[in-house]
Backbone atoms as SQL, in Angstrom:
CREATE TABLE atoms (id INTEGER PRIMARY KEY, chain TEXT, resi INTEGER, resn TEXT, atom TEXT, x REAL, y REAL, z REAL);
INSERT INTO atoms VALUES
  (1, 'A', 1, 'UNK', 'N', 40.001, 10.196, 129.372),
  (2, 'A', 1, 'UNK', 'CA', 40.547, 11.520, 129.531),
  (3, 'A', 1, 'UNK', 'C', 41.518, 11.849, 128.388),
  (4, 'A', 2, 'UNK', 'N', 42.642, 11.022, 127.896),
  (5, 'A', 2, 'UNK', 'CA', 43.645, 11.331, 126.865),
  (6, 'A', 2, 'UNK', 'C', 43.084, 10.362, 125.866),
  (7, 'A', 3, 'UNK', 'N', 43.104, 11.186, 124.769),
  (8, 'A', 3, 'UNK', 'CA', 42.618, 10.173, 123.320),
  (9, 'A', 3, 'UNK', 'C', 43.574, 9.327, 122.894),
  (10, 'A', 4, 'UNK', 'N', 45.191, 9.646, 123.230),
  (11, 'A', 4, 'UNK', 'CA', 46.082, 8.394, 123.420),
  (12, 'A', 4, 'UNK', 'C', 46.729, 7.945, 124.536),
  (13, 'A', 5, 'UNK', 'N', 46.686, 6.740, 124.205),
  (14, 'A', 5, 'UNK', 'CA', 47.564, 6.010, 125.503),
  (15, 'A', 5, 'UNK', 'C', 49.071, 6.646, 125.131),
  (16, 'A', 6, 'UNK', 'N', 49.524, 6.487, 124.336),
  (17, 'A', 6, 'UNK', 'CA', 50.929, 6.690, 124.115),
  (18, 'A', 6, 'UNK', 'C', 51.045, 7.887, 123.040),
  (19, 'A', 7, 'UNK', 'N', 51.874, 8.737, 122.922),
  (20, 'A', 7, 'UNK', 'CA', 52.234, 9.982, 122.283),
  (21, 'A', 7, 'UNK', 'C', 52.032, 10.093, 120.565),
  (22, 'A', 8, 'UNK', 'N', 51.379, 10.613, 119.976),
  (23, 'A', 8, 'UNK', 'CA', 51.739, 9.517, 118.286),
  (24, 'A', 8, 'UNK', 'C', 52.470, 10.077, 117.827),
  (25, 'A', 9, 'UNK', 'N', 53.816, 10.701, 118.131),
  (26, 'A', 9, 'UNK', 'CA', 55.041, 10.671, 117.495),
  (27, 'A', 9, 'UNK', 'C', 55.253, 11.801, 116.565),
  (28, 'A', 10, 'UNK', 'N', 56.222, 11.753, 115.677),
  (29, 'A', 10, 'UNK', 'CA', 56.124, 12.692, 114.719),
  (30, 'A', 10, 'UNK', 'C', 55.530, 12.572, 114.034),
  (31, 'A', 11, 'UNK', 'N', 54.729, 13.514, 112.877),
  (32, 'A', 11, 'UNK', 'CA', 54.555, 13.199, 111.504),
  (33, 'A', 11, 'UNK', 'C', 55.282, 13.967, 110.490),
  (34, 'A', 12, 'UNK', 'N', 55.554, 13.230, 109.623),
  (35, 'A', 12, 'UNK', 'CA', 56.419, 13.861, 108.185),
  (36, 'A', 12, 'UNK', 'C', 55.910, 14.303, 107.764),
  (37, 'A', 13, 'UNK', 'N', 56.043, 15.759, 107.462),
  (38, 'A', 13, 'UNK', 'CA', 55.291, 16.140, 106.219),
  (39, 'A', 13, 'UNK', 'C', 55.984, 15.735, 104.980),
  (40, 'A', 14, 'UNK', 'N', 55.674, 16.311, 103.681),
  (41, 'A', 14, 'UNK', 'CA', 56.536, 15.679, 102.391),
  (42, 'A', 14, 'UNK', 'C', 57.316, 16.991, 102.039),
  (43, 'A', 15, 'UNK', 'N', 58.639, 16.562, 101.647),
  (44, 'A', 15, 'UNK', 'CA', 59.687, 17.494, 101.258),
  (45, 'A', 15, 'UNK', 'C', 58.888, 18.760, 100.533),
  (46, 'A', 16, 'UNK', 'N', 59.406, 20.206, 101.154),
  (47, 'A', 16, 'UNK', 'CA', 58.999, 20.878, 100.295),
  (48, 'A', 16, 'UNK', 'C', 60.353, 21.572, 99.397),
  (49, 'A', 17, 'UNK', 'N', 59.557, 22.384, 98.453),
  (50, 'A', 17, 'UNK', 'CA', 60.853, 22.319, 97.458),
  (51, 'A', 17, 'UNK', 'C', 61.309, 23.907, 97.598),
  (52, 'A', 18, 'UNK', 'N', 62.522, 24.050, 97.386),
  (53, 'A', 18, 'UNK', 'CA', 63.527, 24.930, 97.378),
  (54, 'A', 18, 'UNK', 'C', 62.717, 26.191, 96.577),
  (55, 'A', 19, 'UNK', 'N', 63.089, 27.728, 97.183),
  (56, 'A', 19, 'UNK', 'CA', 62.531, 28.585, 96.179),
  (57, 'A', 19, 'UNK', 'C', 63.715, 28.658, 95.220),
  (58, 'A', 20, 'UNK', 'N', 64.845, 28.331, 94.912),
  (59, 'A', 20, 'UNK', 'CA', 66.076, 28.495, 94.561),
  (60, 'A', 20, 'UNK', 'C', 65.737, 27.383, 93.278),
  (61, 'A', 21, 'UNK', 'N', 65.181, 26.087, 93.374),
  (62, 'A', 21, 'UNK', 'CA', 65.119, 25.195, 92.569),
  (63, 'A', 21, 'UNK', 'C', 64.740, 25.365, 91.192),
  (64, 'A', 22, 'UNK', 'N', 63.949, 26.301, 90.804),
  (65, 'A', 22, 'UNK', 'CA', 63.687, 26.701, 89.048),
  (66, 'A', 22, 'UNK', 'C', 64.350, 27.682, 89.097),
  (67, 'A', 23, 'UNK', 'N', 65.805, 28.081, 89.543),
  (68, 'A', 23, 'UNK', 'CA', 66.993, 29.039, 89.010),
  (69, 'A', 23, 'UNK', 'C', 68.120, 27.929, 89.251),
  (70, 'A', 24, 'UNK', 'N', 68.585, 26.847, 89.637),
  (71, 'A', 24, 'UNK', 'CA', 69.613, 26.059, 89.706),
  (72, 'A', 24, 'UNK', 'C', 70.079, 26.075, 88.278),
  (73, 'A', 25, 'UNK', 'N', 69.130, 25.450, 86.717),
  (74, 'A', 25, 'UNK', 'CA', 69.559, 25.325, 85.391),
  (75, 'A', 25, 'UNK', 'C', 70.658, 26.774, 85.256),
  (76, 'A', 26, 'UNK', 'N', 70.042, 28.208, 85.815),
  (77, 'A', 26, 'UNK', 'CA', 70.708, 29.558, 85.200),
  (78, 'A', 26, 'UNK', 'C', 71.664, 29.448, 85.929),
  (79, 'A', 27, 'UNK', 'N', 71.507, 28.741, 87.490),
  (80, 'A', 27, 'UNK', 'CA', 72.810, 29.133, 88.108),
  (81, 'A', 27, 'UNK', 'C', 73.842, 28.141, 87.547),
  (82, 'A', 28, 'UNK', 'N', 73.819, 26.685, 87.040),
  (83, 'A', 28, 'UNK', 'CA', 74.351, 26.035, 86.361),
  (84, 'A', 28, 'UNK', 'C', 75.012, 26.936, 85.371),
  (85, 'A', 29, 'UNK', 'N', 74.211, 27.237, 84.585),
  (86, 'A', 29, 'UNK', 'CA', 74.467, 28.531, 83.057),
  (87, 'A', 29, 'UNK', 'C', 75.880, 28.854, 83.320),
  (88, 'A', 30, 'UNK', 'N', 75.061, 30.201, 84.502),
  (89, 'A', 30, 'UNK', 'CA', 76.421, 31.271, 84.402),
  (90, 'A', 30, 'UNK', 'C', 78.051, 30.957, 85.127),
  (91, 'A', 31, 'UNK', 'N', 77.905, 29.523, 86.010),
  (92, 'A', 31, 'UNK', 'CA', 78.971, 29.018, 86.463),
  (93, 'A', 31, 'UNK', 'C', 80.423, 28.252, 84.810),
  (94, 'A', 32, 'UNK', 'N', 79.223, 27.430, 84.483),
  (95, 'A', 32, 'UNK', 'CA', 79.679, 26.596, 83.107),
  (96, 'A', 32, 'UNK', 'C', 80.415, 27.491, 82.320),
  (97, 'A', 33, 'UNK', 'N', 79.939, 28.871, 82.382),
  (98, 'A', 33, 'UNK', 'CA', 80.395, 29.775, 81.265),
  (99, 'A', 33, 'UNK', 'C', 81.402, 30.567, 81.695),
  (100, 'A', 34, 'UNK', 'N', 81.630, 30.692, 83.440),
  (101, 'A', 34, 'UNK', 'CA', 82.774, 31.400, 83.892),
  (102, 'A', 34, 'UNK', 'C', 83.739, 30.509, 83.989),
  (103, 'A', 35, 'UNK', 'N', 83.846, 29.482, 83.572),
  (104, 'A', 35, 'UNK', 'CA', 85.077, 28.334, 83.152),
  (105, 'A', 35, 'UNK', 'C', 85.698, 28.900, 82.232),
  (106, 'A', 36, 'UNK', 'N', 85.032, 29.559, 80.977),
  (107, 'A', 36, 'UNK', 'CA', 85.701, 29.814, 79.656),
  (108, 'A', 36, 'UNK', 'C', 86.521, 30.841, 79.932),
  (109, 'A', 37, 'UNK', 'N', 86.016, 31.842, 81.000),
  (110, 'A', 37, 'UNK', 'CA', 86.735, 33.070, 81.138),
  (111, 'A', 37, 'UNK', 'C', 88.073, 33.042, 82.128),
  (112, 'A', 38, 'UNK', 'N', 88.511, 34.374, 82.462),
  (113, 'A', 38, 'UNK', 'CA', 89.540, 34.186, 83.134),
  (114, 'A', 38, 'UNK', 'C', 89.369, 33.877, 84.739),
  (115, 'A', 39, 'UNK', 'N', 89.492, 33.525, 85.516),
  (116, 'A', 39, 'UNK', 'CA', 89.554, 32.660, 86.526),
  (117, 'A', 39, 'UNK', 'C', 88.838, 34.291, 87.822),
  (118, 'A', 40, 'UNK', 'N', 89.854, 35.479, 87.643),
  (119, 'A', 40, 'UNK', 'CA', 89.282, 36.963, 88.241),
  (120, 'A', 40, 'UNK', 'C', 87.779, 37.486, 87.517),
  (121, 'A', 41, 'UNK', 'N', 87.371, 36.996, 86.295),
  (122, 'A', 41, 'UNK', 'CA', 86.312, 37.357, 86.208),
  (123, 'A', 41, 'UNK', 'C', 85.247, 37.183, 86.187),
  (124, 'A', 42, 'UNK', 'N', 85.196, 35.354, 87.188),
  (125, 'A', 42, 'UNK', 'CA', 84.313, 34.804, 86.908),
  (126, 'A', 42, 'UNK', 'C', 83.105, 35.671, 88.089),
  (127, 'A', 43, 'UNK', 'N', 81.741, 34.765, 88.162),
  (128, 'A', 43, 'UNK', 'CA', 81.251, 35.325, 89.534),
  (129, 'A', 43, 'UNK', 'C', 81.102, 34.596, 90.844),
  (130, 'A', 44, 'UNK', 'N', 81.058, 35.692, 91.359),
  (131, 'A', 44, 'UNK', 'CA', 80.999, 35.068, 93.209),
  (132, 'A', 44, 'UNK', 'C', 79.535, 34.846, 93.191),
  (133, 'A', 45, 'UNK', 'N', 79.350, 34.409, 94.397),
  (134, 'A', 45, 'UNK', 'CA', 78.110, 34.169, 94.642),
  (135, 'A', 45, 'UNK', 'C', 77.114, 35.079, 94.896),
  (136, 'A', 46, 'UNK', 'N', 77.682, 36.259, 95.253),
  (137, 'A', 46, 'UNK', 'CA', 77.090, 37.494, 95.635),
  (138, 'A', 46, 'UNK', 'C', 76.933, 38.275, 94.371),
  (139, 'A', 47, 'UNK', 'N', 77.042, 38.255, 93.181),
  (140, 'A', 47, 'UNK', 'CA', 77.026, 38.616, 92.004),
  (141, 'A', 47, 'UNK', 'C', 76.367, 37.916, 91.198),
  (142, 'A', 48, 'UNK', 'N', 75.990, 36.409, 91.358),
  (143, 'A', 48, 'UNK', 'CA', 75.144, 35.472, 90.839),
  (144, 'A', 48, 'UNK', 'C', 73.577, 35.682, 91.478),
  (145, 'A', 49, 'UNK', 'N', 73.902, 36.438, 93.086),
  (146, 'A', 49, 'UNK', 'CA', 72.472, 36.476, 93.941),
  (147, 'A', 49, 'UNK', 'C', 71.813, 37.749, 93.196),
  (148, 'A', 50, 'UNK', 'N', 73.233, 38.279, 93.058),
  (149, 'A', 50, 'UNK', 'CA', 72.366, 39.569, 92.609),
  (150, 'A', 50, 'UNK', 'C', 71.525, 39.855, 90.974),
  (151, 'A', 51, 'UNK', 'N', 72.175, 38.796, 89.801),
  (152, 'A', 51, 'UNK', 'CA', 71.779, 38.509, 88.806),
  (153, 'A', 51, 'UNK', 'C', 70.748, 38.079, 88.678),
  (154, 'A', 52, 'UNK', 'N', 70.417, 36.834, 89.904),
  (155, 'A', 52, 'UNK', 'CA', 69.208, 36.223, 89.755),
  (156, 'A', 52, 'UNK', 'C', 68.280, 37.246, 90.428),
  (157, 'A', 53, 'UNK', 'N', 68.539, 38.203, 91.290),
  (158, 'A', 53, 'UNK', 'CA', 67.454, 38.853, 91.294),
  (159, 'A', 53, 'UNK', 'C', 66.988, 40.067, 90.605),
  (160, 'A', 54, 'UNK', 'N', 68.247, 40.412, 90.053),
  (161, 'A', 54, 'UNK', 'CA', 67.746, 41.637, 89.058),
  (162, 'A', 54, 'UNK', 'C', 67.146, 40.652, 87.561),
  (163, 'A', 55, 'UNK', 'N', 67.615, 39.798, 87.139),
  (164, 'A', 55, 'UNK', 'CA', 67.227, 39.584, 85.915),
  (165, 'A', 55, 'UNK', 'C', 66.311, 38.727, 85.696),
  (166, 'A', 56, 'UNK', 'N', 66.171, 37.763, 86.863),
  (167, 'A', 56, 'UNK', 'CA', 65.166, 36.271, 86.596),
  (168, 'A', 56, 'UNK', 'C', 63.969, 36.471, 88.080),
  (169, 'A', 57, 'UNK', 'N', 63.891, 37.637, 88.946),
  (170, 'A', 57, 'UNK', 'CA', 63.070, 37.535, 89.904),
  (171, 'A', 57, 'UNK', 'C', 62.965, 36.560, 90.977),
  (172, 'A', 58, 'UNK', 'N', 63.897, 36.226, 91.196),
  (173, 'A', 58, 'UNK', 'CA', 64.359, 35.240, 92.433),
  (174, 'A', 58, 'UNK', 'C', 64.184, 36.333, 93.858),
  (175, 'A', 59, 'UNK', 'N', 63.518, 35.867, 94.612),
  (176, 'A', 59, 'UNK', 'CA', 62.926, 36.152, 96.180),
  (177, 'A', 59, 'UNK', 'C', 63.391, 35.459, 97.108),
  (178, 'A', 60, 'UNK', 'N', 64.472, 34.926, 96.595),
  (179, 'A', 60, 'UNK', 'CA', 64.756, 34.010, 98.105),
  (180, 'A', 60, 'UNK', 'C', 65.960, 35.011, 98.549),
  (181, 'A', 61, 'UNK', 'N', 66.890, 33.770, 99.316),
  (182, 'A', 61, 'UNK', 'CA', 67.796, 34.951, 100.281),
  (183, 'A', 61, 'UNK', 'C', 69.596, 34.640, 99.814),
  (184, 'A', 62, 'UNK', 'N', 70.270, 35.262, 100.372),
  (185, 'A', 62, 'UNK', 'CA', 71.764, 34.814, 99.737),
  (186, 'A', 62, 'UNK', 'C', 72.424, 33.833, 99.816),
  (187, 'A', 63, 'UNK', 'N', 71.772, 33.860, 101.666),
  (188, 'A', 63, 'UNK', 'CA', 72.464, 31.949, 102.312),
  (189, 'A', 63, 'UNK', 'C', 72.571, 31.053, 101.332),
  (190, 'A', 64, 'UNK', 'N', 71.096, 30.977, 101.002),
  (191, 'A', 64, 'UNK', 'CA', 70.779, 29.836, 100.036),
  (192, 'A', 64, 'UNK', 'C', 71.173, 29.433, 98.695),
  (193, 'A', 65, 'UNK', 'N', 71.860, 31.172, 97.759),
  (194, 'A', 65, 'UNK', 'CA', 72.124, 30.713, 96.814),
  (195, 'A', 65, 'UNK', 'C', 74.123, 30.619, 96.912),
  (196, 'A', 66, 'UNK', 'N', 73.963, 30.872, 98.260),
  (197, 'A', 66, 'UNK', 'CA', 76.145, 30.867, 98.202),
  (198, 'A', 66, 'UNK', 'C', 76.191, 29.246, 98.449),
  (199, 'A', 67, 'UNK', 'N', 75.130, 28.875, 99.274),
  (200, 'A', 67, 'UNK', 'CA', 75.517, 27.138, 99.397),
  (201, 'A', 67, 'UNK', 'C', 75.157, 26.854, 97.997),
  (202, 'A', 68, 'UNK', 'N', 74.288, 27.162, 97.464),
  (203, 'A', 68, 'UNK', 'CA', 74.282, 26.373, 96.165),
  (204, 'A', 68, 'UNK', 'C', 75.196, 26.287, 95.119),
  (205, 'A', 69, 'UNK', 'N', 75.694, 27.242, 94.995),
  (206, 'A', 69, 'UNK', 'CA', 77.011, 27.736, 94.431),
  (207, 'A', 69, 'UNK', 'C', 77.978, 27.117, 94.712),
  (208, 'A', 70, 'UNK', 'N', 78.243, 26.788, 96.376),
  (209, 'A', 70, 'UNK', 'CA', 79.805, 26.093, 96.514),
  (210, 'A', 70, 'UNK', 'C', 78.660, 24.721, 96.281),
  (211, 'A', 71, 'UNK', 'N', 77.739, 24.128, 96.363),
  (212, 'A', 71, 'UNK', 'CA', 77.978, 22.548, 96.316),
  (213, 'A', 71, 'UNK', 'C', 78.160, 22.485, 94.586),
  (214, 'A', 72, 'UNK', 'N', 77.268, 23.212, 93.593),
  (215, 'A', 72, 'UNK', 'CA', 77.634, 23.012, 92.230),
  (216, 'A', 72, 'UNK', 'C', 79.213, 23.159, 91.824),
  (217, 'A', 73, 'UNK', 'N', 80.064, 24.389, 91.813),
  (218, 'A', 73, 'UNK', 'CA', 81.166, 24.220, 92.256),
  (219, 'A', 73, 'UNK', 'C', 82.386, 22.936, 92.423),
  (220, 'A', 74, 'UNK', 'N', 81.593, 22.420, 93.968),
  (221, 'A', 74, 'UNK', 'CA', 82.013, 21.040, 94.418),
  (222, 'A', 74, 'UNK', 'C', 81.884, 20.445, 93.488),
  (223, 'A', 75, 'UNK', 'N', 80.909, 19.717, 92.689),
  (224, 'A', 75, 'UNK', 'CA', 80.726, 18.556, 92.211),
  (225, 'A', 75, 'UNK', 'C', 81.136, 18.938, 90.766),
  (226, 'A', 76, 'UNK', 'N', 81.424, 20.229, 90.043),
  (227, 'A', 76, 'UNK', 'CA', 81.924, 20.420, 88.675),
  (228, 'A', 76, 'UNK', 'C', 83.566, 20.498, 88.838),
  (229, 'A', 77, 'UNK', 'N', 84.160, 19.965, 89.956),
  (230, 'A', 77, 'UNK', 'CA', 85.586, 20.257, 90.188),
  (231, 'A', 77, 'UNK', 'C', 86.128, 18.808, 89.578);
């Protein structure tokens, strides 16, 4: 009647990848370069979302690029 005796569990699929991931280098870019400037003019994240989508065609959503922002951020501190 049941093709298993016992449940077969999860399966993994394999990591899929970020739509954000071939804009990380630009978002790198424009962070690196608001170091040089004055501290009020650098950009928020909401100004970086909006760059990447007016200038480089990024389709993803904001969530994704404000976390990315504070962890790069994080780790350039």
């Amino acid at each position: 009647m049941l093709t298993h005796t016992e449940p077969p569990g999860y399966r993994r699929t394999t990591h899929r990848a970020s739509k954000l991931d071939s804009f990380l280098p630009v978002m790198k870019e424009i962070l690196a370069a608001d170091k040089k400037t004055h501290r009020k003019q650098g950009h928020t994240a909401q100004r970086i979302f909006e760059r990447l989508w007016d200038e480089h065609g990024h389709t993803g959503g904001l969530t994704v690029v404000r976390n990315a922002v504070r962890e790069i951020r994080q780790r350039s501190s």
